[in-house]
N, C-alpha and C positions, 0 to 999 in steps of 0.2 A: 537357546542353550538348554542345558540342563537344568528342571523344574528344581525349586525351592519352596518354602510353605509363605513364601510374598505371595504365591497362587493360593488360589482356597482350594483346590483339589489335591495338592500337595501336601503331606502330613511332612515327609522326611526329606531334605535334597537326594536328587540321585546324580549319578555319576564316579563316585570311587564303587566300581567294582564287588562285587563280594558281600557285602553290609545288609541287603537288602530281606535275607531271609531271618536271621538274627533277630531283627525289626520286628518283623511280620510274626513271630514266637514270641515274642514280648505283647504286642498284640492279642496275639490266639491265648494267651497265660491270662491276658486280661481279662478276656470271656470268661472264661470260666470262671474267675474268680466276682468277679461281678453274675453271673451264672445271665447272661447274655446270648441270646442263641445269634452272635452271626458269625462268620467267616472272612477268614483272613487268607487272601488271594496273593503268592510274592511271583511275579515274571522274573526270570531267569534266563540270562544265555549262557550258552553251553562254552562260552570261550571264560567265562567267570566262576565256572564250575572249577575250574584250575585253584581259584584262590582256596587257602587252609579255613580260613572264616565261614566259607560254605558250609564244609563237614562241620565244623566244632556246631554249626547252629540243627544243618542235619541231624548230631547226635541227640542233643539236645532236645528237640522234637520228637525223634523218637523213645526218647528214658521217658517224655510227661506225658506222651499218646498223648499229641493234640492234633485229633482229628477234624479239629475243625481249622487247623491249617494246609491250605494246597501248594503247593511250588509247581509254577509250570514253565517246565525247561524250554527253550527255543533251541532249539537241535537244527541249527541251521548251517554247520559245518563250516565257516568260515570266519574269521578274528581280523582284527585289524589289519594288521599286516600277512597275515601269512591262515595257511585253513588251521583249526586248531586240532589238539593235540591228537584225540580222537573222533576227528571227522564226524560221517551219520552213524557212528559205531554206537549205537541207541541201545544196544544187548549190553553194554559198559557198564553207562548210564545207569541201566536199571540191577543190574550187581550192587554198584555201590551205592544207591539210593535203601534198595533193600539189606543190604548190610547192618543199615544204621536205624531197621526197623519203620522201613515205608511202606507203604502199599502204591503199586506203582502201576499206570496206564500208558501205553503205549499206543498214540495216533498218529493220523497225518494231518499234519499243521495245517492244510489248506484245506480240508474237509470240513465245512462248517456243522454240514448233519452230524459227525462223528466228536467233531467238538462238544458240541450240545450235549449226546448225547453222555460223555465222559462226564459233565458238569450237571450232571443229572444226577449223578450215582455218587457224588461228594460227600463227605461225614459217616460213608458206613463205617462198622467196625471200631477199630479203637488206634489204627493208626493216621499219622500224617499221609498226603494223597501227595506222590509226583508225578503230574500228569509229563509225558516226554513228547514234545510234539517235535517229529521231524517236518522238517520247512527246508524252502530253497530259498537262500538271499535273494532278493528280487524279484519273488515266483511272480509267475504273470507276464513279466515284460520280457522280449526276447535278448534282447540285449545288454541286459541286468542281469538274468537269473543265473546263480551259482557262479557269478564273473568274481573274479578277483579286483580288485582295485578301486570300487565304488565305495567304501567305507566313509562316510562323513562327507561324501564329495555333491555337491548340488547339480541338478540337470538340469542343461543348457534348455531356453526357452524351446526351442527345436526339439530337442530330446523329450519335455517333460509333456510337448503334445502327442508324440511316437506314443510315450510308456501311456497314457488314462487313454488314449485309442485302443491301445492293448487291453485294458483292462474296463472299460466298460463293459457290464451287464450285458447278455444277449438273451434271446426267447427262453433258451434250455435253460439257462443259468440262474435266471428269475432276481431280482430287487435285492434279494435276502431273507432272513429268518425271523420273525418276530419272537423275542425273550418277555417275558414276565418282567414286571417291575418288581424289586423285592419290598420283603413286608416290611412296614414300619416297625420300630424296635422301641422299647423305653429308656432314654438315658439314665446311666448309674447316678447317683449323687455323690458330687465331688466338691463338698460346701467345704470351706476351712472353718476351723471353728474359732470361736471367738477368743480362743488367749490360749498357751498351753500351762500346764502345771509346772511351778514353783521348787526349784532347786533347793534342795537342805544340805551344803557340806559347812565345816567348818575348818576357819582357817587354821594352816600349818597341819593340815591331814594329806600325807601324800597318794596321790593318786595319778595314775599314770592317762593322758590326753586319750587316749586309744578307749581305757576302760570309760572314760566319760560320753565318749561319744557313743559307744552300745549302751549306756544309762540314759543317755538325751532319746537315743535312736524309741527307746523303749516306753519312756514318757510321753516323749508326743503321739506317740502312735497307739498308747492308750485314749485319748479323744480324738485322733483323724484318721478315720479310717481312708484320706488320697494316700495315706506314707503305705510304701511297697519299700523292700531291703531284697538287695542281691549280693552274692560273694562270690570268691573266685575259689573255695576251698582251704578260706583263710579266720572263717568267722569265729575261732574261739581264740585267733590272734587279735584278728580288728576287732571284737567283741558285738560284733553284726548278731552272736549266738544268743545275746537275751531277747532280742527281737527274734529270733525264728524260733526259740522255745516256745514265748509267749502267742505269740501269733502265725503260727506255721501255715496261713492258707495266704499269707501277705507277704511270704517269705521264697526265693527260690533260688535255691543252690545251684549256680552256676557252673560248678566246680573247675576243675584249671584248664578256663578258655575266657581271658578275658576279652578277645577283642566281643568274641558273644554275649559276654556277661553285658559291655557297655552298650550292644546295639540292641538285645532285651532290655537294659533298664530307657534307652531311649525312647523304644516302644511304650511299655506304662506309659509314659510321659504324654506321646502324643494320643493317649486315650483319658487323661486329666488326673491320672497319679503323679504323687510324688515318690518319685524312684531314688533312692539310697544305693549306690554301687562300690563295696567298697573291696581293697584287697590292699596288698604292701606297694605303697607308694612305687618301687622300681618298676613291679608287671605292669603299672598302667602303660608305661612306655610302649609293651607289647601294642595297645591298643589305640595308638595316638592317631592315628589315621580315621579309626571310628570315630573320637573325641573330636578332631577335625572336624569332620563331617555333621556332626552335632550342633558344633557351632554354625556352619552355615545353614544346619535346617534347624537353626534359633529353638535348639531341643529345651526341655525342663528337663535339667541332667545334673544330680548330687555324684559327687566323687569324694572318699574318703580313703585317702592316702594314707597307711601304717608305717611304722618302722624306719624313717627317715632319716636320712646320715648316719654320722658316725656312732652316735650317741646309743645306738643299735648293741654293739658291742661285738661279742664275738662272733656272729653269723659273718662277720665278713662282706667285703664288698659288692660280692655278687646281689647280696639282700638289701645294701642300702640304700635309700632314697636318694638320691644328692643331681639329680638332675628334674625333680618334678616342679617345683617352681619354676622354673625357665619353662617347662615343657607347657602349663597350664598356664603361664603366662601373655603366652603367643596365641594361645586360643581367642578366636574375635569374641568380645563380649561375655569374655568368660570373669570371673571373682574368685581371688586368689586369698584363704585365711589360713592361719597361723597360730592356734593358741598355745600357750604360755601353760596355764592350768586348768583342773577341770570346770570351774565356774567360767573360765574363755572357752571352754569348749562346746559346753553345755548350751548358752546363749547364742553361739555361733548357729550349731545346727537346730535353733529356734529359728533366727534369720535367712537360713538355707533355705527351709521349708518354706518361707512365705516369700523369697526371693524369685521371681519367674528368671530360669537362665540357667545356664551352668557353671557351678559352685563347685568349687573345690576344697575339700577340710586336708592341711595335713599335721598327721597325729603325730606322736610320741612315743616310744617304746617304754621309757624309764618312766618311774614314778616322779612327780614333781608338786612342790608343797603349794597348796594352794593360798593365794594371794590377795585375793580377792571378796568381796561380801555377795552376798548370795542376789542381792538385788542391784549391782552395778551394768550397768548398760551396755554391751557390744555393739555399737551398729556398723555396718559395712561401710569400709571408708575411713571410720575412724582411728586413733591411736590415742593409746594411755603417757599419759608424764608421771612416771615412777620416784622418779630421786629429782630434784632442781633446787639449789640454791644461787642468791645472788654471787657473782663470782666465778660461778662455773666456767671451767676452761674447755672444753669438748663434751659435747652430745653425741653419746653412746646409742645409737639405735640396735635394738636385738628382736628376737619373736623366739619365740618356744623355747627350747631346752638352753638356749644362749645368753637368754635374759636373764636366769639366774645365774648365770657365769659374769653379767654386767653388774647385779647388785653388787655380788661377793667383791667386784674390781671396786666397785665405789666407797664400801667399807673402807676394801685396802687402799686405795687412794686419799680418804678423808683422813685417815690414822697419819696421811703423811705431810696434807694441807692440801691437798690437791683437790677441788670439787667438779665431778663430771654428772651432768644431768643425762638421768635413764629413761627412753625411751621404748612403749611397748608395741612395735610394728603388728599388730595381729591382724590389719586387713595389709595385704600387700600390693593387692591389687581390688579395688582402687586402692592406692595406698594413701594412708594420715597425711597427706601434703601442709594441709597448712599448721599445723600439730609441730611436727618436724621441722617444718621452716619457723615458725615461730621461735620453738628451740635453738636451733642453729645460728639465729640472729644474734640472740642473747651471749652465744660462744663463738663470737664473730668468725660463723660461718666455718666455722669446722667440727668435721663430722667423722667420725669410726663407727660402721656397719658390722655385724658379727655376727655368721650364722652356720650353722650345720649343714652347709649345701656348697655342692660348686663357688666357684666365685663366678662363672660366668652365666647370665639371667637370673640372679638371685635377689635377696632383698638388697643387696647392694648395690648391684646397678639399677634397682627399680626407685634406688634412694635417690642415685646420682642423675640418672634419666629425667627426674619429676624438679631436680632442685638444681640441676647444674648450671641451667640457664639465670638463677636467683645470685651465682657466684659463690654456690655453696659446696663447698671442697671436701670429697666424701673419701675414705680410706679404709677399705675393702679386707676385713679380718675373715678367710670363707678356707674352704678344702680347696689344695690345689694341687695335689695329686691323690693317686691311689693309694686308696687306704690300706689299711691291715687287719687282720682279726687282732681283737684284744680287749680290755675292761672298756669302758664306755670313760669313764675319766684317767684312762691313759693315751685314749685316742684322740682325745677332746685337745690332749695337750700336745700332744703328738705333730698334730696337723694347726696346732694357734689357734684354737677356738675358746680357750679357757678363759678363767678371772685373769693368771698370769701374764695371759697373750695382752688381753686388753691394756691389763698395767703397764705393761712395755711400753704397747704401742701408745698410750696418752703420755707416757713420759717422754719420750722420744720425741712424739708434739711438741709437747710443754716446753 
């Protein structure tokens, strides 16, 4: 099947399509920043050239002149099911390769001298190289070549002695070509360093998740030089812009193409950076087939979601996050956090970094008081117990801008006799399980979820998923339809996500 990095020749899985040059630029960006003399090689078919993730990476390569990246197209005229769009039409090919600022070679795919000799002349100049090699599906065998219908199909014991009778070596044709082994290179150093530097906020300073995260982004990357930062042409929102100020040769502007942004920061990754890729929680959607594939080639891949639900305000729904939990949730082996404030935030993207895997932070638009002491612990996995006294009638679980809609309900509820223990869901996946169940015991087993996101894969079904089988009765306070533009605590209340909503719904319990 399709290689995965289970092989050690494998850095990235292959098989979705489209991804693989992306990669391969995240790669060649690594060279040179490492100032590394070697070459990044991405194979290409011409039936994949269709997908829009090509160009965006295309472009891409062309705006950093990385010439020491090659793409070599298989111009073999044929796709799955049917020939594709632009058959051997190779004069195309090299329009739109050169559009986007290539330097482009034009062979014949079976010509091994002319091969060579292309791959001879690689890294002149200052642009990326697409070599275009026209081929014939099946060259060689008579029966195969340029046939339709052989795509993934295996030959029959009969047939597969026909085709290597075909294609054995004769006197003219000679064994083949002896190539050079290439030079040995020095690996970069990608040590972690032994702790990062020490947070100073003070509590009840509000500060919005978003701007903590370009603060953490900036401190640890003052002692690690593996942390690399990419954006989607969002960094003076996500706050990615103190890290490309400070350090602009570890910094690169992906601008608005994120499936390329994610398969650049994948690349760092598989060369021993830690890649930072952040943009508003909803475009990642754009990219979730990269994200995908990430996971199965078990990438070291940071994601940093902005601007999340409703709490966003008036950009309106097209900008709000409210599906990225569920989306980063379904990811195999992925880490789903959630802070509350900036000292959750701070700590998180401490643990991201030393985390091997892909992490996902999602931020915060509004400012929000921070809550916490500078030296309290986050680790993945775990959850905070905020409010709890004996008596407690329901445990409130919240995470980020909901939590403090959970304190203000506990206020209002203690003013009335009512006590509800508050819960700080900040890793969601893994999520506080035994935290949470402990909780829930004590308010015999019922529970109200509340959060700035879909109701459906949110922290509320990742509550009820983990605890339903313990008999723990979980009631789901989340967005459940489309929102509206408007103030962030008119939307809040709008859609049941507020202090209000919560008091309701524990009365109602009660």
């Amino acid at each position: 099947g399709h290689p995965t990095p289970r092989l050690p020749f494998a850095d990235v899985a292959t098989g979705s399509l489209g991804q693989g040059l992306s990669v391969g630029v995240g790669m060649a960006l690594c060279a040179h920043l490492d100032k590394l003399d070697y070459r990044t090689y991405v194979l290409l078919g011409d039936g994949e050239c269709a997908e829009g993730a090509v160009w965006e990476a295309a472009a891409l390569a062309g705006f950093y002149h990385l010439n020491n990246l090659i793409a070599v197209v298989d111009v073999n005229r044929l796709g799955q099911s049917q020939p594709t769009m632009l058959g051997h039409d190779v004069a195309t090919y090299k329009k739109r390769f050169e559009a986007f600022g290539w330097r482009t070679e034009e062979i014949d795919g079976h010509d091994l001298d002319e091969i060579l000799e292309v791959l001879a002349a690689v890294g002149l100049g200052h642009q990326p190289l697409a070599i275009l090699a026209k081929t014939l599906k099946g060259g060689g065998v008579s029966f195969l070549q340029d046939k339709e219908g052989w795509h993934g199909k295996p030959l029959s014991k009969e047939e597969a002695v026909r085709a290597i009778a075909e294609l054995l070596p004769t006197a003219k044709s000679g064994i083949g070509i002896p190539i050079p082994a290439p030079s040995e290179i020095s690996a970069p150093k990608n040590e972690a360093p032994a702790s990062y530097p020490p947070i100073t906020y003070k509590q009840g300073d509000l500060v919005a998740t978003r701007e903590a995260f370009g603060n953490a982004l900036l401190r640890i990357g003052a002692v690690d030089s593996r942390i690399v930062a990419m954006d989607g042409d969002t960094k003076n929102s996500t706050f990615a812009e103190k890290f490309a100020k400070r350090f602009a040769d570890r910094f690169t502007e992906c601008f608005i193409a994120e499936q390329c942004m994610v398969g650049v920061a994948t690349g760092f990754g598989t060369c021993g950076k830690v890649p930072f890729a952040s943009t508003f929680a909803c475009f990642l959607t754009r990219a979730y087939d990269q994200i995908r594939v990430a996971g199965v080639s078990m990438a070291n891949l940071k994601l940093v979601g902005s601007h999340v639900g409703v709490s966003i305000g008036e950009d309106g729904p097209s900008q709000m996050g409210l599906e990225d939990i569920a989306m980063m949730r379904a990811i195999v082996g992925s880490t789903v956090l959630y802070p509350s404030d900036a000292v959750c935030a701070e700590k998180l993207v401490d643990e991201m970094a030393a985390h091997k895997g892909i992490c996902f932070l999602r931020t915060s638009r509004p400012k929000t008081p921070v809550i916490y002491s500078n030296d309290e612990a986050f680790p993945i996995g775990g959850a905070k117990v905020l409010r709890q006294s004996a008596g407690d009638k329901v445990t409130v679980v919240a995470a980020g801008v909901t939590l403090f809609e959970a304190l203000k309900a506990a206020d209002a509820l203690k003013a009335e006799g009512i006590g509800i223990t508050v819960i700080d869901a900040y890793s969601i996946k893994p999520l506080g399980r035994d935290v949470i169940k402990a909780a829930a015991k004590k308010t015999k087993n019922l529970v109200v979820t509340v959060e700035d996101h879909y109701s459906e894969g949110g922290l509320g079904d990742a509550v009820a998923g983990e605890l339903s089988s313990d008999g723990v009765k979980v009631h789901k306070l989340a967005v459940l339809e489309l929102p509206r533009s408007g103030k962030a605590e008119e939307l809040m209340a709008k859609y049941g996500i507020d202090a209000a909503a919560i008091v309701e719904k524990v009365k109602a319990l009660v």
